[in-house]
Each structure stands twice: as structure tokens, then as C-alpha cells.
C-alpha positions in Angstrom: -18.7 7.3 12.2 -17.2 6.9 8.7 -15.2 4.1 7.7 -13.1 3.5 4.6 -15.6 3.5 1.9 -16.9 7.0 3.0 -13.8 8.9 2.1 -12.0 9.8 -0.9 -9.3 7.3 -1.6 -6.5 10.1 -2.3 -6.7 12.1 1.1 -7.6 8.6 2.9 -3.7 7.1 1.7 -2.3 10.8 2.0 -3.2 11.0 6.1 -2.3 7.2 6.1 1.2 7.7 5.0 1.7 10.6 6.9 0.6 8.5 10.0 2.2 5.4 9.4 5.8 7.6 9.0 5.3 10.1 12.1 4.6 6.8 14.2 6.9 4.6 13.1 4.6 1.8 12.5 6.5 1.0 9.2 10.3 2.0 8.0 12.3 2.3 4.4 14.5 -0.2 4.1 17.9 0.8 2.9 17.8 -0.8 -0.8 14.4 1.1 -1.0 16.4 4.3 -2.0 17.6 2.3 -5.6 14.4 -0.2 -6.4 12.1 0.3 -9.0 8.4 -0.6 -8.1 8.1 -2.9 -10.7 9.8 -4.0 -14.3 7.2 -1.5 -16.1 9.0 1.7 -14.5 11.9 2.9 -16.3 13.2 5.1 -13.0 13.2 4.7 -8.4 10.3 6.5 -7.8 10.5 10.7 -7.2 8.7 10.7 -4.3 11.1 10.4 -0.8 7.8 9.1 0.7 7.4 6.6 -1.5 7.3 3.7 1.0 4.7 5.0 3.6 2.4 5.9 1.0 2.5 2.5 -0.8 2.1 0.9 2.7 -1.2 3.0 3.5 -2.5 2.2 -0.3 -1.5 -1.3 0.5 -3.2 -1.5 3.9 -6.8 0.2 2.3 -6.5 -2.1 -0.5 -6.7 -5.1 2.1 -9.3 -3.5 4.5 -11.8 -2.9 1.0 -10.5 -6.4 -0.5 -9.3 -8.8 2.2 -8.3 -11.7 1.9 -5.9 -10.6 -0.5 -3.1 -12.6 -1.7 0.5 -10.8 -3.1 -0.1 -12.2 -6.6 -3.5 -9.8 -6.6 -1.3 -7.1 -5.2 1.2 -7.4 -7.5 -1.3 -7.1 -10.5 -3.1 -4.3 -9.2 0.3 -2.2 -8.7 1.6 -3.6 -11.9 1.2 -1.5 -15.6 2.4 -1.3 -18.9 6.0 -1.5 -20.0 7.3 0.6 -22.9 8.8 -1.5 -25.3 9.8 0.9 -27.9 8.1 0.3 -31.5 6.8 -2.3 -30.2 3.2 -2.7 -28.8 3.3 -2.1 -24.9 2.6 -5.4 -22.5 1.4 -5.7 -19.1 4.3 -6.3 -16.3 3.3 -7.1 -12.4 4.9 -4.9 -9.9 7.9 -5.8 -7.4 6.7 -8.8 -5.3 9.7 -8.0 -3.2 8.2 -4.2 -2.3 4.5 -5.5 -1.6 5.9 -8.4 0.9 8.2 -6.5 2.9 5.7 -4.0 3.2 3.3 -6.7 4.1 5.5 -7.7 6.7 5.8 -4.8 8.4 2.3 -4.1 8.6 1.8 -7.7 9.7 4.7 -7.2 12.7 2.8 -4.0 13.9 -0.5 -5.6 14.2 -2.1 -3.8 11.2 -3.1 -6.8 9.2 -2.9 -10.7 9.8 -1.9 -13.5 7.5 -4.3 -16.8 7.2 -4.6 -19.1 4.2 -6.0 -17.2 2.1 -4.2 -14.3 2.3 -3.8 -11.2 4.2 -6.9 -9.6 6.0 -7.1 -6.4 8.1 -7.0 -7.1 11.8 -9.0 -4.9 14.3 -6.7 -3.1 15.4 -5.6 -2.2 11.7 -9.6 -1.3 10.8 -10.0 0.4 14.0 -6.5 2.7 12.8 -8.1 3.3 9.2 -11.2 4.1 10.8 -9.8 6.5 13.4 -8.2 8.3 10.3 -11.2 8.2 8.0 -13.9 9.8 10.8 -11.1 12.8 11.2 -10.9 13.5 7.3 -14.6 13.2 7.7 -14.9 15.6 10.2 -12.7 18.0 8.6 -14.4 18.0 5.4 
């Protein structure tokens, strides 16, 4: 059976997101239509799936990292900011995004939050495990 570290990252979030919309597990807030992910992106994001895929990278990065605190998060989602002539700095990404996400996935059983952060719950390995044996299969 092959888990998360046996699949390629990309296809792993790609059948994530396209779970975690068709069931319902997570939804797009209204205000998630005009947000920026962070104060390094000049623009919303193209993408109308935006949410569900940042929610399946968000719920990998905990099963490979857990516990995982939204500080980490928001530096690993953060990048640099274009400041013109000047030389370009390092911004974090929205805390706001990562926690409501966070919460959802927490709501639904997906992950659980302890002390020291968020951690995957069995139920949320046993989900990314499902997925990751199928892509496995299909490969």
C-alpha cells in the first residue's frame, strides 16, 4: 500500500483538491473570492479552485511535517515581494487563509489540534492514504 511519501506531490494535492470539493469536506468562504494569499502577491489568485487545493497542500504538509504550527505554515506559503528598484524581501503568507482552512479540516476530522500544533488524525492519514494507493495504482 503507498502512503504519502510514495507519490508525486503535484498529482497527490491535484486528486486531494478534487476530493475534498466533490465531498464537501471543506468550502470557499465568501471573502475568498477578493483575498490575496499573502502581502507578496500583487493579484486574488486565477485559479477558481484555489481553496481546495491549498487545503489538500495544507493537509500533506501536516501529514509529512506534523506537528505543525501556522507560523511554519505561513512561512512556507510565504515568498518574495516586488518592491520596485528596490531589492525584493521575504513576506509570510495570509495567516487568515491558513487558519480557516485549518479549521475546517480540523471540524471534519482531517487533522487535530494539540499544543504543539496541528497533526493529522487517522482518519485524515487513512483519507491521504486512500488517495495516494489509487494514484499508485493508476500509474
Amino acid at each position: 500500500m503507498a502512503t504519502v511519501y510514495d507519490v508525486a506531490a503535484d498529482r497527490l494535492i491535484a486528486e486531494t483538491a478534487k476530493g475534498l470539493k466533490e465531498d464537501q469536506k471543506i468550502e470557499m468562504p465568501e471573502w475568498a473570492n477578493y483575498v490575496k494569499t499573502g502581502a507578496h502577491k500583487e493579484r486574488k489568485p486565477d485559479n477558481e479552485d484555489w481553496w481546495y487545493i491549498r487545503g489538500a497542500s495544507l493537509l500533506r504538509r501536516i501529514y509529512m511535517e506534523g506537528p505543525v504550527g501556522v507560523e511554519r505554515l505561513r512561512t512556507f506559503y510565504g515568498g518574495s515581494k516586488n518592491r520596485g528598484r528596490r531589492p525584493d524581501q521575504f513576506r509570510k503568507a495570509s495567516g487568515k487563509v491558513i487558519r480557516t482552512l485549518l479549521k475546517q479540516l480540523d471540524d471534519k476530522g482531517l487533522t487535530t489540534r494539540e499544543k504543539t500544533g496541528r497533526k493529522i488524525s487517522s482518519k485524515g492519514q487513512s483519507y491521504l492514504d486512500k488517495i495516494s494507493s489509487q494514484i499508485s495504482q493508476a500509474t
